[in-house]
C-alpha positions in Angstrom: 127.3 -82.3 14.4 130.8 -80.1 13.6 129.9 -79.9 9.6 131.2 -76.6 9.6 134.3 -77.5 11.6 135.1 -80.8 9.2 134.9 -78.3 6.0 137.5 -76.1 7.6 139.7 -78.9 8.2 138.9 -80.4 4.9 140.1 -76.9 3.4 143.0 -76.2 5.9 145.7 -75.4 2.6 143.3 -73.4 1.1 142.9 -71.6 4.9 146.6 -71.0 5.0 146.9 -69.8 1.7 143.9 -67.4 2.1 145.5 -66.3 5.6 148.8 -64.8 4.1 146.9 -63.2 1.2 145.8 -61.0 4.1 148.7 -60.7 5.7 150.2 -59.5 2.2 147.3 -57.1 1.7 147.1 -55.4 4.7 150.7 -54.6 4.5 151.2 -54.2 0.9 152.6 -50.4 0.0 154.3 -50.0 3.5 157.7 -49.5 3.8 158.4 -51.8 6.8 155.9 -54.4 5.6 155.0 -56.9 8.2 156.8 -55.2 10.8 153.9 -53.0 11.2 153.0 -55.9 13.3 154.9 -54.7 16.0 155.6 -51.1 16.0 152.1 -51.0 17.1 151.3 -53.3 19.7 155.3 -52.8 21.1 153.9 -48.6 21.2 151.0 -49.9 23.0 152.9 -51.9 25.7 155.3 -48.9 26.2 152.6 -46.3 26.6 150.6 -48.8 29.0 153.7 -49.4 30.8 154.3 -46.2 31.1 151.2 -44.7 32.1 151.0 -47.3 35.0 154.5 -48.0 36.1 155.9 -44.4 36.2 152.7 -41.8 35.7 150.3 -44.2 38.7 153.5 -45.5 40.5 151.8 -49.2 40.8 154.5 -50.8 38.4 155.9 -53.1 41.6 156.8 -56.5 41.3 153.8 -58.9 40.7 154.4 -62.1 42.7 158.0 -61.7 42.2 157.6 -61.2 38.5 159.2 -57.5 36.8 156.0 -55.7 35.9 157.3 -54.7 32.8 158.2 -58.8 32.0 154.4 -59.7 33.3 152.6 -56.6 31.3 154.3 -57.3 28.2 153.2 -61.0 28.5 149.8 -60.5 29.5 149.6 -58.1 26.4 150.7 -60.6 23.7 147.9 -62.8 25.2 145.3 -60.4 25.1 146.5 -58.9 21.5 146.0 -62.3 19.7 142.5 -62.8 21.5 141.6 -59.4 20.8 142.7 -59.2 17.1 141.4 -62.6 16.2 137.9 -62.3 18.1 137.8 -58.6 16.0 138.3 -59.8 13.0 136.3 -63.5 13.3 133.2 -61.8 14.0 132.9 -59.5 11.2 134.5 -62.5 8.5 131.3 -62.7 7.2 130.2 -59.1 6.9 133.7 -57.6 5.9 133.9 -60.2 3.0 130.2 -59.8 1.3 131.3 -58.8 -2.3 133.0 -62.3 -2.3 130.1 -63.9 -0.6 127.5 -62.9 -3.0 130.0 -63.6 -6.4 131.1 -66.2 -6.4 130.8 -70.0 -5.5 132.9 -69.5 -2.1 133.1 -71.8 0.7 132.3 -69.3 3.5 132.4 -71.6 6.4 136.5 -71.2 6.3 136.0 -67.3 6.9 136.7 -67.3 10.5 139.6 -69.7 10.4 140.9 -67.5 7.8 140.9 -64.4 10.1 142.2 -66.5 12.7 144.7 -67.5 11.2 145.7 -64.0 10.1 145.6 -62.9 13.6 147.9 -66.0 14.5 150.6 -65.8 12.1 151.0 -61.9 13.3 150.9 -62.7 17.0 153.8 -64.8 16.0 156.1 -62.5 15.1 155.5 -60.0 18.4 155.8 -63.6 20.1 159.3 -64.4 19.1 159.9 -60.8 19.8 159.3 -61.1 23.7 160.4 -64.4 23.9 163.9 -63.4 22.5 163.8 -60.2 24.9 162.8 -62.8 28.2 165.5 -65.0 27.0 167.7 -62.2 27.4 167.1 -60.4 30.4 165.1 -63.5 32.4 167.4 -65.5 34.9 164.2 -68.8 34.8 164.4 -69.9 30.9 162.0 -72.9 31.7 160.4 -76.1 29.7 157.6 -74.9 31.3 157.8 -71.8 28.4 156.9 -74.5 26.1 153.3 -74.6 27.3 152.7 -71.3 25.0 152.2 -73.8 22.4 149.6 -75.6 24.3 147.6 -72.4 25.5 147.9 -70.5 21.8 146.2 -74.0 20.8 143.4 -73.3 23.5 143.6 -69.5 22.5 142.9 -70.6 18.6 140.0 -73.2 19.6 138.3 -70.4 21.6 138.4 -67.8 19.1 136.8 -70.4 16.6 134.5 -71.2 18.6 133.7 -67.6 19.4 133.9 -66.8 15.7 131.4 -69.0 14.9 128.9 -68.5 17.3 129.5 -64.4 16.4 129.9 -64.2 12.5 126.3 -65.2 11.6 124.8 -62.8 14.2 127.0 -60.0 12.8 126.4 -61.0 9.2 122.4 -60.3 10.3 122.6 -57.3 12.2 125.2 -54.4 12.6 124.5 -53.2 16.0 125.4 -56.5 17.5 128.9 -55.9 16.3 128.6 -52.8 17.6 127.7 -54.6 20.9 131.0 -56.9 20.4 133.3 -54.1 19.8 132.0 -52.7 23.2 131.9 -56.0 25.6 135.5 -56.5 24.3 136.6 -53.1 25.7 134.6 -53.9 28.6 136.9 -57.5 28.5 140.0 -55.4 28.1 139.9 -54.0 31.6 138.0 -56.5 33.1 140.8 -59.0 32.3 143.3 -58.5 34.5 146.1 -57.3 32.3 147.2 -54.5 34.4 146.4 -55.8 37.8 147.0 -58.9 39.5 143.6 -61.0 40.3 145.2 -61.9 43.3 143.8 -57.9 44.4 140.6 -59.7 44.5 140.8 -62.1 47.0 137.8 -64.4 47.6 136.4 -62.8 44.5 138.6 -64.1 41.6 136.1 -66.8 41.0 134.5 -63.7 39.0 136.9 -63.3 36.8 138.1 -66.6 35.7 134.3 -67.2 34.7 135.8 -65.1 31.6 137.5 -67.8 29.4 139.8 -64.8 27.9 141.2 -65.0 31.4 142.5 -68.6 30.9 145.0 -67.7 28.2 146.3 -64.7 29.6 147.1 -66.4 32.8 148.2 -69.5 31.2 151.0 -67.2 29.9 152.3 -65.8 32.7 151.7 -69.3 34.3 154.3 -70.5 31.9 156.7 -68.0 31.7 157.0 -66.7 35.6 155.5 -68.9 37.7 155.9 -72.3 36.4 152.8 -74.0 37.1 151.7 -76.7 34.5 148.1 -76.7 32.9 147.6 -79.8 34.1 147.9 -78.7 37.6 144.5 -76.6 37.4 142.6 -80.0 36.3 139.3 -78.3 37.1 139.8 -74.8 35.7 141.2 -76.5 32.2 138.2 -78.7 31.9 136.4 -75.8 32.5 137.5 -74.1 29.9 137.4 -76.7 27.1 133.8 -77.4 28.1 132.8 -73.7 27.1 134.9 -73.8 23.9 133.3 -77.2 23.6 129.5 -75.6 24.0 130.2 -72.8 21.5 131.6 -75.1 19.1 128.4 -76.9 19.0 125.8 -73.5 19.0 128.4 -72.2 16.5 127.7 -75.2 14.4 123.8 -74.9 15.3 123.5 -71.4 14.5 125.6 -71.5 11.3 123.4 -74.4 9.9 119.8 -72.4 10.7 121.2 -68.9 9.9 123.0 -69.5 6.4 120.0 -68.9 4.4 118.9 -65.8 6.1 122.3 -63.9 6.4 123.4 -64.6 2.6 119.9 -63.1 1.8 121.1 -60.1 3.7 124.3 -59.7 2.9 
């Protein structure tokens, strides 16, 4: 039922070692090497920050939390969701020459990209942790849940990776239709805005699974409310990264044939 699941595991080393190759290659010939990493998505914070706190004025407090503290959180969530679902989709597609030359186990692909995605979100991790540490007066245990939530944030994008890869690998314009919906995501998600703004409404919203993770973090880190105090919204969540794990599976089983063909 999980074949494709049970190779990755059965392959994790070669998964790790596969994921640092990409980390070496996309940052090989830059002077700052990995810390490209977080120029970017610090630039991206800043600007956002920016653009809402001083240029829209609505940079208040968010239930008592500095909105700087609980956009910069909320970020680092959405950045390793982003990143990873981005790259997962198109495993497939982006690595064809390999595909078609040799004798490679493709099934690990996604949890490659994943991977990738994770070790970078990492680094940017540490970064804001060290900076909370710093400036936050509430250093909890409760910050230790990150682990549990990038856990849940890693199962979803696999399971989301390979539900999406083999449709990508078949057709171009449903990646196309990914990169769009995750844009739509982006500001659907509330990153910049509290869901609270939404009253009896939220129930909307936390229908997105993306929404679990970002919350989860903020959760942890300014509000101090355990996972296990949301028993309903956390077993809805597993149960859709439990359904695309299986029609991941499904589809990767019936599709193989048809997008190696293609590719």
């Amino acid at each position: 039922m999980f074949d494709i699941y049970k190779e990755m595991w059965g392959r994790r080393k070669m998964i790790h070692a596969l994921s640092l190759q990409e980390i070496k290659r996309e940052y090989a010939g830059t002077l700052l090497g990995f810390l490209w990493g977080l120029v970017n998505p610090l630039m991206r914070i800043a600007v956002f920050w920016f653009v809402f706190s001083v240029g829209a004025r609505a940079g208040g407090p968010v239930n008592g939390a500095p909105y700087m503290s609980w956009l910069a959180i909320g970020m680092v969530a959405w950045f390793l969701i982003n990143d990873g679902f981005r790259l997962t989709q198109k495993s497939f597609r982006s690595k064809r020459s390999i595909i078609k030359n040799t004798p490679f186990p493709i099934a690990i692909l996604p949890a490659v990209q994943i991977l990738f995605s994770y070790y970078t979100h990492l680094i940017l991790l540490a970064v804001i942790i060290i900076g909370m540490a710093f400036t936050s007066t509430a250093i909890s245990f409760y910050w230790l849940q990150i682990i549990y939530y990038d856990f849940a944030a890693v199962m979803l994008l696999l399971g989301l990776g390979s539900v999406t890869a083999p449709l990508v690998a078949i057709s171009k314009d449903f990646g196309r239709f990914l990169d769009t919906m995750l844009v739509f995501l982006f500001w659907m998600t509330p990153i910049f805005w509290s869901i609270d703004n939404l009253g009896k409404l939220e129930y909307i919203v936390k229908i997105n699974p993306f929404h679990y993770i970002v919350q989860g973090y903020r959760d942890s880190f300014f509000y101090h409310i355990g996972f296990w105090e949301q028993p309903l919204y956390t077993l809805y969540f597993w149960v859709v990264v439990l359904a695309l794990f299986l029609i991941g599976n499904y589809l990767y089983k019936r599709m193989k044939p048809i997008f190696l063909d293609i590719l």
